[in-house]
Legacy VTK file of the C-alpha trace (Angstrom):
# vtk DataFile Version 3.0
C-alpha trace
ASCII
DATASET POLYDATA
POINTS 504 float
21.324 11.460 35.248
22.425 13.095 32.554
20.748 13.683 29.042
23.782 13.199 26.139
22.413 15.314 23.117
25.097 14.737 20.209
25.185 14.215 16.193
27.356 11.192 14.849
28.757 10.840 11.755
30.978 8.887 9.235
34.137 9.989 8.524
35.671 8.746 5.062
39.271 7.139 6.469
41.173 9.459 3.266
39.291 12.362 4.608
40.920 12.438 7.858
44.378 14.565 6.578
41.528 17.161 5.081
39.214 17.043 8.611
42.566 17.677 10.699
43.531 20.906 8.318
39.976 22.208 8.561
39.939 25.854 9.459
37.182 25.244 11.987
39.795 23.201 14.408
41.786 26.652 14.825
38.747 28.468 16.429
38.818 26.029 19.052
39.462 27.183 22.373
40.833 23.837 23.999
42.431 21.018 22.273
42.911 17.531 24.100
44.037 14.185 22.964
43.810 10.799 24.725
43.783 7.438 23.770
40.410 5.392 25.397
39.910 1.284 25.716
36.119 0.373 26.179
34.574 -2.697 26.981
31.119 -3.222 26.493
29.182 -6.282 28.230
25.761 -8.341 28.118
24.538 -11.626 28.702
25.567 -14.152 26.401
21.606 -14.346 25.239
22.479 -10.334 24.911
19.761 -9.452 27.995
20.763 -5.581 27.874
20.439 -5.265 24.576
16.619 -6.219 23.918
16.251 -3.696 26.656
18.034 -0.850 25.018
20.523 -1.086 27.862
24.318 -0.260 26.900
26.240 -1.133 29.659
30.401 -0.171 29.365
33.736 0.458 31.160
35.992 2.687 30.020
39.734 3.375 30.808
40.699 6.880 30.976
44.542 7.008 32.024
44.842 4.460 34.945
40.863 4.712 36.147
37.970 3.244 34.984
34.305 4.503 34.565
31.073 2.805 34.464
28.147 4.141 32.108
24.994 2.637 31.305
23.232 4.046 28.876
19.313 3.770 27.405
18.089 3.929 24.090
16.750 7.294 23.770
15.266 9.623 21.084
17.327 9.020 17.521
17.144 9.934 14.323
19.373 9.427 11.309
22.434 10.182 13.247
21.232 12.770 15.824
19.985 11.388 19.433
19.754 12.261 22.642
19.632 9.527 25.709
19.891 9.528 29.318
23.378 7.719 30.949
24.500 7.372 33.924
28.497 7.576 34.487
30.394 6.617 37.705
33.778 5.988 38.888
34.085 1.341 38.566
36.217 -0.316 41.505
36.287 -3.655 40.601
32.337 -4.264 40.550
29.221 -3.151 38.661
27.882 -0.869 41.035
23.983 0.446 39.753
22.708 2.623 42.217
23.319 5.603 40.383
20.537 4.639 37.983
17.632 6.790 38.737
15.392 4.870 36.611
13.840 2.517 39.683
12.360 0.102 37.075
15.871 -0.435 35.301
18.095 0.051 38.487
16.258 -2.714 40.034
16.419 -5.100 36.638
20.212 -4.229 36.394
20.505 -5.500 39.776
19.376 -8.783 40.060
21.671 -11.221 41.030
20.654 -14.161 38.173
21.676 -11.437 35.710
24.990 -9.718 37.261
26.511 -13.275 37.405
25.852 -13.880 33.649
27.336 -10.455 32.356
30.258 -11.124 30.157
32.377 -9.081 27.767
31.175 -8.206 24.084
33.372 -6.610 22.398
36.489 -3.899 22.785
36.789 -0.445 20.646
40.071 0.832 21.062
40.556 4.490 19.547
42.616 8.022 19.590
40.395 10.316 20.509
41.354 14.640 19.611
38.314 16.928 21.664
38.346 20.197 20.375
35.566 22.343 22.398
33.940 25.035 20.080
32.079 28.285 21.656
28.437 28.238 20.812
27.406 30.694 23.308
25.407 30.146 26.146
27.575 27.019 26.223
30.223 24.974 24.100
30.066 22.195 21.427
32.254 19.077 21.846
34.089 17.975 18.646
35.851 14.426 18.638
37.429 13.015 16.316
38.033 8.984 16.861
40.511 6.729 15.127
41.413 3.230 15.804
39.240 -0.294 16.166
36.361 -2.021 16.974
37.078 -5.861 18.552
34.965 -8.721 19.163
35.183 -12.310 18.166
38.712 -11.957 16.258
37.148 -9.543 14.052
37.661 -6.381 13.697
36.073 -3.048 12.306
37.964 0.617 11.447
36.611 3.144 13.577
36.867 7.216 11.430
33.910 9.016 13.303
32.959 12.227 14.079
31.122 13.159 17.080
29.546 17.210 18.094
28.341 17.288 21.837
26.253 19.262 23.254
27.637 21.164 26.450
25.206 23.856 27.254
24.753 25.149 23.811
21.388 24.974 21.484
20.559 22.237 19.359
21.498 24.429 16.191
25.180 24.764 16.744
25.591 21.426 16.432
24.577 21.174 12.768
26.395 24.744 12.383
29.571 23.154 13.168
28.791 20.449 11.492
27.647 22.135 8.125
30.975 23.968 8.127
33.089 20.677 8.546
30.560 19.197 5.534
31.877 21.561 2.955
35.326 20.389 2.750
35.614 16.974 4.414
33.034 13.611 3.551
31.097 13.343 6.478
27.781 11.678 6.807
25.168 11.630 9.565
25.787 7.747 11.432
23.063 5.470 12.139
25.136 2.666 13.865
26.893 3.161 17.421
30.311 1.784 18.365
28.520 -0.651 20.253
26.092 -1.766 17.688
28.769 -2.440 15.064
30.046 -4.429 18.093
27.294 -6.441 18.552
27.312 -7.302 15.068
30.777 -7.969 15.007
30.482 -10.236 17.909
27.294 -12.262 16.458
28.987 -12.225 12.729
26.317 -10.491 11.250
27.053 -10.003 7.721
25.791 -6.774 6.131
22.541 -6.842 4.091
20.970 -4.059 2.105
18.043 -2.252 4.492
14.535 -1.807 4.272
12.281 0.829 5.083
10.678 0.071 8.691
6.952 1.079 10.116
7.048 4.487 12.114
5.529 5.184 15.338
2.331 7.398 15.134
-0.716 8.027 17.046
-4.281 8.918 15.590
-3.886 11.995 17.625
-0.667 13.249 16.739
-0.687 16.645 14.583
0.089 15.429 10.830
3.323 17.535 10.630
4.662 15.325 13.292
4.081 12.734 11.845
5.590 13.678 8.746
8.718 14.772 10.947
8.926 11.509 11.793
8.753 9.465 8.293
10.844 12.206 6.521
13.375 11.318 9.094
12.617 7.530 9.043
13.423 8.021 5.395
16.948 9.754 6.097
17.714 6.629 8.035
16.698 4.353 5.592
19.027 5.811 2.869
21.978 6.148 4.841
21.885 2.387 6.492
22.101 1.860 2.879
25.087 4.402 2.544
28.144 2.224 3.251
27.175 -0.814 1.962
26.542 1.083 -1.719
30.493 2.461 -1.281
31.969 -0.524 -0.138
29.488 -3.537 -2.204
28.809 -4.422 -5.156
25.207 -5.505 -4.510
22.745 -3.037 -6.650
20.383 -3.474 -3.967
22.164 -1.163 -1.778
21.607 1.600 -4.596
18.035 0.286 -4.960
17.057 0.661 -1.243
18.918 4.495 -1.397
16.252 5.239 -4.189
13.568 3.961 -2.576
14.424 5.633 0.288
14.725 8.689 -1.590
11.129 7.870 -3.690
9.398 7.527 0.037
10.882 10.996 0.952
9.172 12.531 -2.269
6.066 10.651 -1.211
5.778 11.764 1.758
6.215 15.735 0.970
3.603 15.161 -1.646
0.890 13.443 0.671
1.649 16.186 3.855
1.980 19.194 1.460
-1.314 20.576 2.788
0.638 21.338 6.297
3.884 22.149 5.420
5.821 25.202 5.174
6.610 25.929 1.985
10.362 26.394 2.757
10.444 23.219 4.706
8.953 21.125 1.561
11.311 22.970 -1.241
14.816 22.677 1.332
14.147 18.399 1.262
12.649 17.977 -2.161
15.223 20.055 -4.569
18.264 18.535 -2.840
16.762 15.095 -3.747
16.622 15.957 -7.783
20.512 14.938 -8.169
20.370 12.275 -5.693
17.217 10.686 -7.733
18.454 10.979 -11.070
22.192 9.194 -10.374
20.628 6.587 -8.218
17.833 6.219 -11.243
20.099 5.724 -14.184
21.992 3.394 -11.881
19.236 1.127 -11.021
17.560 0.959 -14.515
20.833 0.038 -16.297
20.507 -2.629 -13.632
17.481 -3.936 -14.340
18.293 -3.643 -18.187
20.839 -6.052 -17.584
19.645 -8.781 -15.461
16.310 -8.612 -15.838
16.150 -7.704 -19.196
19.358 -8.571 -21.564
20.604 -11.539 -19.264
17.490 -14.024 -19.530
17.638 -14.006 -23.310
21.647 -14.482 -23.173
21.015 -17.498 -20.940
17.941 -18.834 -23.577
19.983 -18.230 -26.044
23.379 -19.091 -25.812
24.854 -19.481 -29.521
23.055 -15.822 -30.390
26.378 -14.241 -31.812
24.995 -10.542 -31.492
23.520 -10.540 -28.286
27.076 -10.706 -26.256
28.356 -7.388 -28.044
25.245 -5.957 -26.570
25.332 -6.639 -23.282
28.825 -5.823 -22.956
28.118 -2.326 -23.818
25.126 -2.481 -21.254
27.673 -3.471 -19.127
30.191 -1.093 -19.452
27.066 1.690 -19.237
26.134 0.162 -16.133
29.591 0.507 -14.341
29.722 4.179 -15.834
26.099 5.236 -13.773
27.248 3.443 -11.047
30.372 5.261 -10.622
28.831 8.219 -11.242
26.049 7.323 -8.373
29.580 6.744 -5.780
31.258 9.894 -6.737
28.222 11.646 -5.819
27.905 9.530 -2.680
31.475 9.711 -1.483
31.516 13.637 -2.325
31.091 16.270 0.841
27.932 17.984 -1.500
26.048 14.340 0.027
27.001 14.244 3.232
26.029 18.596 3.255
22.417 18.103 1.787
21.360 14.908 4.553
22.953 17.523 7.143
20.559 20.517 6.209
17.729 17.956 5.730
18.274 16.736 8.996
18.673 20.076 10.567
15.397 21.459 8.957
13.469 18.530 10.589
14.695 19.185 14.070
11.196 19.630 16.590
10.238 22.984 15.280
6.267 24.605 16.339
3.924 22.741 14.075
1.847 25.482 11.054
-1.695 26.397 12.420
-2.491 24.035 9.812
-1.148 20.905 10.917
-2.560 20.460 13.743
-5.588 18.452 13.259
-5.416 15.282 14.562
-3.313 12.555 12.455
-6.303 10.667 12.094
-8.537 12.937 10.148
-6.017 13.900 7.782
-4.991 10.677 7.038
-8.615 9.208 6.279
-8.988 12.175 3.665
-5.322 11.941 2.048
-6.258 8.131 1.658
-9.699 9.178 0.141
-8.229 11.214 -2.686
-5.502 9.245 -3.426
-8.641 6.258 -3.803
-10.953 8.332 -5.878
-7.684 9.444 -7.818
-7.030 5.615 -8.674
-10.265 5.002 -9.421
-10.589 7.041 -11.964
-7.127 6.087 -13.374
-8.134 2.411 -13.270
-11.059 2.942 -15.012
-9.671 5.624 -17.854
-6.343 2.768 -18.769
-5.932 2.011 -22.370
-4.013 -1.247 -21.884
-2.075 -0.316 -25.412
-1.439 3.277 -24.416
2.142 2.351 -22.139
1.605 6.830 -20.682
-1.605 5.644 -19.478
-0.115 2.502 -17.872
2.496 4.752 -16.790
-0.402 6.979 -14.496
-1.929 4.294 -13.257
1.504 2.678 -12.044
2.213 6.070 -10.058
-1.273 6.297 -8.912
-1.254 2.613 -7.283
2.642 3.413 -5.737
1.092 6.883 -3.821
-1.788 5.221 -2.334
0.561 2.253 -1.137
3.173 4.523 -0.117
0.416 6.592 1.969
-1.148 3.375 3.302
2.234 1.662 4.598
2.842 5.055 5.880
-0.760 5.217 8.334
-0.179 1.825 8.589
-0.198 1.866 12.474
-3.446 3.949 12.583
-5.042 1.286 10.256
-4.931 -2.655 12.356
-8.250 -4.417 11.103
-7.574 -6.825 8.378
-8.549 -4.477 5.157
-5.509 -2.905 5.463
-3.440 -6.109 4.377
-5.831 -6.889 1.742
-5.294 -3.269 0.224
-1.651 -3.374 0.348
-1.040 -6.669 -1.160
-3.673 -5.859 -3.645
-1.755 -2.423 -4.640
1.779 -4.243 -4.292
0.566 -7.161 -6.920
-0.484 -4.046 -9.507
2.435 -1.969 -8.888
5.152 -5.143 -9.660
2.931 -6.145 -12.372
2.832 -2.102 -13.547
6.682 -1.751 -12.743
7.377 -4.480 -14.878
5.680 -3.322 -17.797
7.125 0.150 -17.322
10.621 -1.786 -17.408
9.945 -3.709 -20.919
8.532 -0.296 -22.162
11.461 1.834 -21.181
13.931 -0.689 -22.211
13.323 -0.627 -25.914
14.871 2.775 -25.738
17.681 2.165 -23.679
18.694 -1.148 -25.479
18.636 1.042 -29.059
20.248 3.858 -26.837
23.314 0.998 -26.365
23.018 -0.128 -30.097
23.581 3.173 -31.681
23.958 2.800 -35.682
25.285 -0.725 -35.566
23.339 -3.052 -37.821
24.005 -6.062 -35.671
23.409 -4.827 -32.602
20.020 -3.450 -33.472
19.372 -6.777 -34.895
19.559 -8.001 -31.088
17.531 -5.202 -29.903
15.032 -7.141 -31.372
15.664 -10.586 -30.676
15.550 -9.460 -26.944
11.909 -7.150 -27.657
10.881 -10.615 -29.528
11.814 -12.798 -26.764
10.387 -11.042 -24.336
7.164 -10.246 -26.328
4.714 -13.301 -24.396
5.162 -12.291 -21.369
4.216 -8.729 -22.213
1.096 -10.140 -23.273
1.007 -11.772 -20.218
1.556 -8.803 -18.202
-1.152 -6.501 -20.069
-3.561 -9.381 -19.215
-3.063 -9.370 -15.391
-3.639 -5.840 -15.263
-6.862 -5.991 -17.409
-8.165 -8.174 -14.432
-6.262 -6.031 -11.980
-8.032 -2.987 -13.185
-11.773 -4.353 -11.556
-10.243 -5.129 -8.152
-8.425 -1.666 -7.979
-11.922 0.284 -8.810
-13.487 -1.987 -6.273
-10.614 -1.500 -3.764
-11.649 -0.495 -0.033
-9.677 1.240 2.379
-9.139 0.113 5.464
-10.605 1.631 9.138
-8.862 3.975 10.714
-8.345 3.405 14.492
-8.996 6.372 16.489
-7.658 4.299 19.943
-4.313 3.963 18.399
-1.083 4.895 19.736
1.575 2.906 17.893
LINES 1 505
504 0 1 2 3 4 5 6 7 8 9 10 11 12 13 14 15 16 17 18 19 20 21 22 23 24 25 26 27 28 29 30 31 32 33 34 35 36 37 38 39 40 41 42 43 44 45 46 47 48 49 50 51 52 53 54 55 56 57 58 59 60 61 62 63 64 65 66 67 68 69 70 71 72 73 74 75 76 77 78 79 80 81 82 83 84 85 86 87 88 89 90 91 92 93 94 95 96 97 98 99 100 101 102 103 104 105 106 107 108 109 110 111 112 113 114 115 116 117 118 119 120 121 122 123 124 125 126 127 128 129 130 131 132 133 134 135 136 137 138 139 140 141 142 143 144 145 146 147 148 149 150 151 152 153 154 155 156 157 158 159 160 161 162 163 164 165 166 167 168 169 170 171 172 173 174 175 176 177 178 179 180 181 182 183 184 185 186 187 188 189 190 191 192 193 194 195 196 197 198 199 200 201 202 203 204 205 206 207 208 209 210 211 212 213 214 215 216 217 218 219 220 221 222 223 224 225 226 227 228 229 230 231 232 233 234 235 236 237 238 239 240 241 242 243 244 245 246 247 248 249 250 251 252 253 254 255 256 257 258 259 260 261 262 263 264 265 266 267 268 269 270 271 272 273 274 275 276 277 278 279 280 281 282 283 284 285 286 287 288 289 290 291 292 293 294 295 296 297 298 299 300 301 302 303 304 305 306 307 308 309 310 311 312 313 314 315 316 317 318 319 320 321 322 323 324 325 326 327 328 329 330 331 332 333 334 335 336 337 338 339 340 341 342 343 344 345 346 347 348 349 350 351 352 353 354 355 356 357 358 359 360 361 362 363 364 365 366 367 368 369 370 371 372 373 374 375 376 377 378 379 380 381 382 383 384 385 386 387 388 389 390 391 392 393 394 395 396 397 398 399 400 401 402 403 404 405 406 407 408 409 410 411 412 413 414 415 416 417 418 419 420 421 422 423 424 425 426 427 428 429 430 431 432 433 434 435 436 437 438 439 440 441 442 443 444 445 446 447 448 449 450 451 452 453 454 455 456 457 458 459 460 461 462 463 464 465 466 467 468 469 470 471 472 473 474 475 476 477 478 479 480 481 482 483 484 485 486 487 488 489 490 491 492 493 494 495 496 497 498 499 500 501 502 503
């Protein structure tokens, strides 16, 4: 068996002139270029796949090779999973597998006679191999297609190998490519872009996911792992924010991003300080385009557009929302440039890097459990007293309590699997209720100064300003009122039991 260790990532297709010219390509001692068909295969109820079992041939010249491959350890682009490779004569031959318990489920008969194809990548493959002494780094460059169902998918990827080398001169290499050329870390494999290709899944904005953890974990593992749960999340979101025009996309990539800042806040009692400042400055940027982006969103459909709709023959509201409009396209460009630009695809590369396994600080090595039930306690008392201390017409006080309620959620869905009685839901959709119903005031209080923002000195355009404050004044009322009675049930919240037994 052997263990594949390598780093994927997205190359922009109008990149690849600049990635070829890169001066990092002429340090390579060997240079080989080949062209490869693969064919990967599954049931038709896609059996392998709910195992974590890739299964594919692959043509190289006039022979073919067999590799299976398991789902392994991965992590916003960088994994590393066993596979098994041997030479395929006509039949699926698994005895190479040295896993017993997957050899022997490979090899059933019911199943071998109901593997089919999936789908086809067909791609131009350039190896360059890189010194990285005690070994070598493998850089490949693939062009061409992926094939299933009469559909078919652009392939532009970048792949660094491991052969012998350590773990860091993967992201050297790759940190030197960065600064020139658009590449970002990859979440999705050929194969999985095939499978979606081959069930039609259409692409939908993504969500942050539970992480794994264990009551007895150290906390800075734990943080390891949501910091780079929160990497993922942004960049599933990557692609679709370049190539839709769903805001949601841009949404997800700041909540993604908000998470991350959570998460350094709540673990900053273990973490290096170094660690904490080389994630949270590189996020300032990142925040403040994908901000501006998603509040001139919500300006406009949540805000603007209802009163358009209830009022139709309102002369001086369209002038206004065309210049929320054209704002809107602005901060949304500006949010892709940044995106698309190497600087991105650079600062999720050094974030990545700096969360590679690394000895856990003295400090962090209490058990998960512990620290978790006293984060949770301070963020409670914290809220308390915020609850209690709200002026319900002072909008900075609202404002405190709204970021209050979001840390203790955040920190709750985040010890989520170290928290299974029942309590736990009832806290979290107790704190999600408050923090829509404190989100939405914070929207209606910023936008009075955005809409003037877009009115500037124009008489008319003021005068919609507010219509739309006017229109929208009842259910601002309404709003204060839910969080008056949401105010007792946050002071009275309770947190839920920790479970010491868990390993999820």
């Amino acid at each position: 068996m052997a263990e594949e260790v390598e780093l994927k990532l997205a190359l922009a297709e109008d990149h690849q002139g600049r990635f070829l010219r890169h001066p990092l390509l002429k340090q390579a001692i060997e240079r080989r270029v080949e062209t490869l068909d693969n064919i990967y295969y599954d049931t038709a109820a896609l059996s392998l796949r709910r195992r974590g079992i890739a299964l594919r041939l692959r043509r190289k010249g006039r022979d073919w090779l067999q590799t299976v491959k398991l789902a392994g350890a991965s992590a916003a682009g960088l994994s590393s999973r066993p596979e098994w490779e041997v030479p395929y004569a006509g039949n699926f031959d698994f005895s190479g597998v040295d896993q017993s318990a997957v050899r022997a489920w490979l090899q059933r008969p019911k199943l071998l006679a109901r593997i089919v194809p999936i789908c086809e990548t067909r791609f131009r493959r350039i190896t360059w191999t890189l010194a990285a002494a005690p070994g070598t780094v493998l850089l490949t460059l693939d062009r061409g297609w992926i094939i299933a169902n009469g559909r078919r998918e652009a392939i532009s990827e970048v792949e660094l190998e491991l052969a012998g080398a350590p773990v860091h001169a993967i992201f050297a290499a790759a940190t030197q490519l960065a600064q020139r050329v658009a590449l970002t870390p990859s979440v999705l494999s050929k194969a999985e872009r095939g499978y979606r290709l081959h069930l039609g899944t259409p692409p939908t904005p993504f969500k942050a996911k539970a992480v794994a953890l264990s009551a007895a974990m150290p906390p800075f593992e734990a943080f390891r792992r949501i910091a780079l749960s929160c990497l993922e999340h942004l960049q599933q979101n990557h692609h679709g924010a370049l190539s839709s025009d769903d805001p949601e996309y841009i949404h997800q990539m700041r909540v993604a991003t908000r998470r991350l800042r959570a998460a350094l806040r709540l673990f900053a009692p273990v973490l290096p300080q170094r660690l904490a400042e080389s994630l949270r400055a590189p996020l300032a940027a990142l925040m403040t385009r994908l901000g501006r982006a998603r509040d001139l969103d919500v300006l406009l459909s949540e805000i603007a557009n209802p009163v358009l709709a209830a009022l139709p023959n309102e002369p001086r509201l369209p002038a206004l929302a065309s210049d929320i409009t054209n704002r809107r396209y602005a901060a949304r460009g500006e949010a892709l440039a940044l995106l698309a630009a190497p600087d991105y695809g650079g600062t999720l590369l050094a974030a990545l890097e700096s969360l590679h396994p690394t000895p856990a600080p003295d400090a962090a090595l209490i058990p998960l459990q512990s620290f978790a039930a006293e984060r949770l306690r301070r963020l409670r008392r914290k809220l308390r007293r915020l609850a209690a201390a709200v002026q319900l017409e002072d909008p900075p006080s609202l404002h405190a309590l709204r970021i209050g309620v979001k840390r203790l959620r955040y920190a709750l869905e985040f010890f989520a699997p170290l928290a299974p009685d029942a309590t736990y839901a009832r806290a979290l959709q107790r704190l999600a209720v408050a923090q829509d119903t404190l989100g939405q005031l914070n929207d209606l209080t910023n936008a009075g100064a955005l809409l003037m923002d877009c009115a500037g000195d124009d008489p008319r355009l003021r005068e919609a300003v507010t219509l739309i404050g006017g229109w929208h004044g009842p259910r601002y009322s309404r709003l204060l009122a839910d969080i008056a009675n949401e105010r007792a049930r946050l002071i009275r919240l309770r947190l839920p039991r920790l479970d010491a037994g868990s390993a999820r």
